[in-house]
C-alpha positions in Angstrom: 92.7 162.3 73.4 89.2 160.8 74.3 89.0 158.9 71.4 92.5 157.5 71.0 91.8 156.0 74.5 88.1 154.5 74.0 90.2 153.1 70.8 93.2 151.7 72.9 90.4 150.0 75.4 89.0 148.7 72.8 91.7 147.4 70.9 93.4 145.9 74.4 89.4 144.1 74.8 89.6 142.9 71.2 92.9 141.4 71.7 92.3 139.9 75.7 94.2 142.2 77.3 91.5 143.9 78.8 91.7 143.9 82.7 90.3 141.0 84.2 86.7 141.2 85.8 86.1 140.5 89.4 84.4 136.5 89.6 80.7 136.9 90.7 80.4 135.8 94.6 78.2 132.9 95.4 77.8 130.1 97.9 76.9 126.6 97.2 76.6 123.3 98.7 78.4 120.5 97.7 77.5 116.8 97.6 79.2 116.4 100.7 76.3 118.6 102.9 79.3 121.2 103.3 78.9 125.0 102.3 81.5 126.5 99.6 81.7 130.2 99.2 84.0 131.8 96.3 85.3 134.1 99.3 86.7 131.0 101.6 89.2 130.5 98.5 90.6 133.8 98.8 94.4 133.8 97.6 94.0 131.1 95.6 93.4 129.9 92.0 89.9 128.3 91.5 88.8 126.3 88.9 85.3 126.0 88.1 83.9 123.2 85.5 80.1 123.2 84.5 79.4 119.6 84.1 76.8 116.8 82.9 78.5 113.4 83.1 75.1 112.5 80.4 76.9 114.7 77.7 79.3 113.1 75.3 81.4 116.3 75.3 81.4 115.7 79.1 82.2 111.9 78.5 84.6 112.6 75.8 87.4 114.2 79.1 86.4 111.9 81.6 85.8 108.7 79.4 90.2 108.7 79.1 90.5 110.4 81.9 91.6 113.1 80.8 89.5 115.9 82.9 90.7 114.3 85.9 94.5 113.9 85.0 94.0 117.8 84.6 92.4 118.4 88.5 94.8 116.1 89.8 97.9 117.8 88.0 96.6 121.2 89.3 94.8 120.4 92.6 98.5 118.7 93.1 99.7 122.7 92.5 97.0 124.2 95.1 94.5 124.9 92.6 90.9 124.6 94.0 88.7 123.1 91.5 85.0 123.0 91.7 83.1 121.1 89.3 79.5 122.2 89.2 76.1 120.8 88.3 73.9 123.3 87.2 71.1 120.5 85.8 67.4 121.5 87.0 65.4 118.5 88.5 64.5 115.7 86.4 66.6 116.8 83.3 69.9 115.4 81.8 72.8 115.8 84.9 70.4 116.0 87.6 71.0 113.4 90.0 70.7 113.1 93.9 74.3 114.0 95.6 74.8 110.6 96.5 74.1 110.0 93.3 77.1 112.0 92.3 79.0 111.1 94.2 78.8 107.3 93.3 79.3 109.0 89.6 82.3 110.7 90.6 83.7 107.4 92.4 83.5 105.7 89.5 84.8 108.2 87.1 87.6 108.7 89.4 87.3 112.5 89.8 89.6 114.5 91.0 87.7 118.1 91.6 88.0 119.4 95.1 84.4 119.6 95.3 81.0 119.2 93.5 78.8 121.7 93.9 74.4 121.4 93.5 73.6 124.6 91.8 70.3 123.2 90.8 68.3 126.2 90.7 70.9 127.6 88.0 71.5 130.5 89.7 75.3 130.4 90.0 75.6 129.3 86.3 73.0 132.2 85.2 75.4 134.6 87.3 78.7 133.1 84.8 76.7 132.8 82.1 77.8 129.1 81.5 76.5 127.6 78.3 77.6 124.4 77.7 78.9 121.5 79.7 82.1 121.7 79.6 81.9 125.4 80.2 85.3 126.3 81.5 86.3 129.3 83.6 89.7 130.1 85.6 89.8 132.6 88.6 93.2 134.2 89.8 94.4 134.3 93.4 93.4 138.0 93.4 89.3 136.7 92.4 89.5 138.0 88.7 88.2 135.7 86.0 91.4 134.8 83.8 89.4 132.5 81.3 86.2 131.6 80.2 85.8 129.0 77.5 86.2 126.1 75.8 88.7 123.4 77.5 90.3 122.8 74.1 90.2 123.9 70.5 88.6 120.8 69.0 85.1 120.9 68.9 84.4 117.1 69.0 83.0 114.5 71.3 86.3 112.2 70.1 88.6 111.6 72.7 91.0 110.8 70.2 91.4 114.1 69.5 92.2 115.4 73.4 96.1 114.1 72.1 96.2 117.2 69.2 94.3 119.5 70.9 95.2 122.9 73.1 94.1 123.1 76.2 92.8 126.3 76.8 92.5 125.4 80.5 96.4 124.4 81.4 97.2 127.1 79.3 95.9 129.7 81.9 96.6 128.2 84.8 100.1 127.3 83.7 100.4 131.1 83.2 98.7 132.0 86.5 100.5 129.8 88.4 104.0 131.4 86.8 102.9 135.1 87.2 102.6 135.7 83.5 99.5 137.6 81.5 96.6 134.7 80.5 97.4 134.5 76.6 93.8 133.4 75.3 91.4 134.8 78.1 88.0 133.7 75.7 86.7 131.3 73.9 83.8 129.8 72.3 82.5 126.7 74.5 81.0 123.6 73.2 79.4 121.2 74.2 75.8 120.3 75.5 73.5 122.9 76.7 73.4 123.7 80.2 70.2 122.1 81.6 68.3 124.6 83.0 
């Protein structure tokens, strides 16, 4: 009996259906001077995007604006989304917050916050590895995805038009009550800058 359900858990893990994992707590500031904490977001869907407006996978979703046509159609839907800057001092990313936010004015971003994580120490804790690194929390604080924001790994915005999007894929299914089809993927992108 013990082995036919170590082999079920691992067939449900090999095929994402594995119960979600709790999101790891933490508490940033965001570019604003204001405190966030994963917990003041309770009941609600949270998105949070590692970013580096100095990558071209970065530039590739905001150059056509398509990262923030998605945080507007889902911050529009209640979704929290928290875009996060985990570059360490003086390397690509890193910038003051007003520097951001001048960034983010231009860009036209529509995240409900950006959040300094320059010490690394909340991406370390998500293990975010490449900006975009991609990861969807349901109202109940599980992580729902982790990932990729799409399935073509390119820094040609051309290609956002044939792409999926891993990302409105779970939160389209969040937000309707349904299972998260594609819970992992492989992100791309630049390194985090530690």
């Amino acid at each position: 009996m013990k082995k036919i359900c170590i082999f079920a858990l691992s067939l449900f893990t090999l095929l994402g259906l594995a119960q979600a994992a709790e999101a790891p707590a933490f508490t940033l500031t965001d570019t604003n001077g204001n405190e966030h904490s994963l917990s003041d977001f309770k009941g609600k869907v949270v998105v949070l995007e590692w970013f580096n407006h100095g990558c071209p996978f970065v530039k590739k979703h905001y150059s056509k604006g398509n990262m923030q046509a998605l945080q507007k159609t889902y911050t529009d839907k209640g979704v929290v989304w928290l875009a996060i800057v985990s570059s360490a001092e003086g390397k690509q990313g890193s910038d003051t917050a007003e520097g951001h936010n001048k960034t983010a004015k231009e860009k036209g971003t529509n995240a409900t916050a950006i959040l300094m994580d320059t010490d690394g120490t909340v991406g370390k804790a998500y293990g975010a590895k490449t900006t975009p690194h991609m990861f969807v929390i349901n109202a109940e604080g599980e992580l729902v995805y982790q990932g990729a924001i799409d399935d073509k790994r390119s820094t040609n915005p051309a290609d956002i038009a044939t792409s999926k999007n891993y990302v409105s894929a779970a939160l389209d299914a969040v937000l309707a009550g349904e299972a998260v089809e594609v819970t992992k993927s492989t992100p791309y992108g630049c390194s985090v800058k530690y």
